[in-house]
N, C-alpha and C positions, 0 to 999 in steps of 0.2 A: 250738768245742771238739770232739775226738773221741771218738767212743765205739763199741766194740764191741759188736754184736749177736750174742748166739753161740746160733744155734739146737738147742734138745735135745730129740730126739723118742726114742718107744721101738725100740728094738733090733728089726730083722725087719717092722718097719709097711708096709716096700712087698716083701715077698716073696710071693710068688704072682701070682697069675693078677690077683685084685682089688687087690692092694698096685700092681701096678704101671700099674693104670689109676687107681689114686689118685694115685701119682707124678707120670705126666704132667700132671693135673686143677691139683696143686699147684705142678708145673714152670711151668704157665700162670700161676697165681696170682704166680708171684715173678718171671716177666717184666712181667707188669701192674703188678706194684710196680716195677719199676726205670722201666717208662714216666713213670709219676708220680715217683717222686724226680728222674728229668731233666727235667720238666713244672717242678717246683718249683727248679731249679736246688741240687738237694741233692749235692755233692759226695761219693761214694761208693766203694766197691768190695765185692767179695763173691764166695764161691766156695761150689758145694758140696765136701763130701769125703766121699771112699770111705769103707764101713762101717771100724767100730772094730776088725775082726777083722783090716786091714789096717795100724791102726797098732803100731808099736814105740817103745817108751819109754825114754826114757833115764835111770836114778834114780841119784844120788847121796847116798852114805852120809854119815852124819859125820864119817867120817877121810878126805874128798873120793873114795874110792874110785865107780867107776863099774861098771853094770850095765845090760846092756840087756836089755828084757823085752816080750816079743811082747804087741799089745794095749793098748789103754789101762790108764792109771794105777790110776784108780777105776773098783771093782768096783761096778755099775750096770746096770739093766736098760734107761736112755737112753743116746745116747751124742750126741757131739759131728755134726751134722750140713751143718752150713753157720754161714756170719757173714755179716754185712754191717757195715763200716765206712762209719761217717759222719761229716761235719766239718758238725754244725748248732751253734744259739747257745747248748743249756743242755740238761737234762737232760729239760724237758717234751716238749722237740720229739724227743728223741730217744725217750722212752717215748712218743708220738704212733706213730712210723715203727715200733717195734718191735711196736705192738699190730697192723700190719697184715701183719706178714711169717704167711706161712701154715705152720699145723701141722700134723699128724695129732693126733688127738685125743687129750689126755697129755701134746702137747707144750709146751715152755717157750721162751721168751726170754728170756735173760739179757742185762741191759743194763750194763755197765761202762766210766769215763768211760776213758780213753789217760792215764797218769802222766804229771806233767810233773816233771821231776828238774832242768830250768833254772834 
């Protein structure tokens, strides 16, 4: 089954001079987890992404009309940081892999399985 990992840390955690030696510290942490998920033969993928200041949103109204609007959706002090997609057998294993992906301190993983509409 798959399930997405959607990592959410606080807004500005690696800005400065210490944010961004925490960065790399933590860039280390999430190559050493992908070691191990290919160690375990865990089918994955995953990216980080650019801060939230860079996304644009697309919201539609109730009469279908469309607006785009600089930034994310929800008004939040985390923001959407990275995911990892995985195809394990159930949802232990996947809250197993998620308690080891690395945070700044605040941060969440959100664990949710892939729809199956078949």
């Amino acid at each position: 089954m798959k399930y997405m990992l959607l990592i959410y840390e606080p807004e500005g955690a690696y800005q400065g001079e210490a944010g961004q030696k925490a960065l790399m510290e933590v860039v280390a942490k999430h190559r050493k987890l992908g070691e191990e998920l290919r160690a375990k033969n865990v089918v994955y993928g995953g990216a980080p992404l650019e801060p939230s200041s860079t996304a644009t949103t697309v919201c539609t109204g109730t009469d279908g009309a469309q607006t785009l609007h600089d930034g994310p959706f929800a008004e939040t002090r985390e923001h959407l940081g990275g995911y990892y997609e995985l195809d394990v057998k159930d949802l232990d294993e996947a809250l197993y892999w998620a308690r080891k992906i690395p945070v700044t301190p605040g941060g969440k993983v959100e664990v949710r399985p892939h729809a199956n509409y078949g």
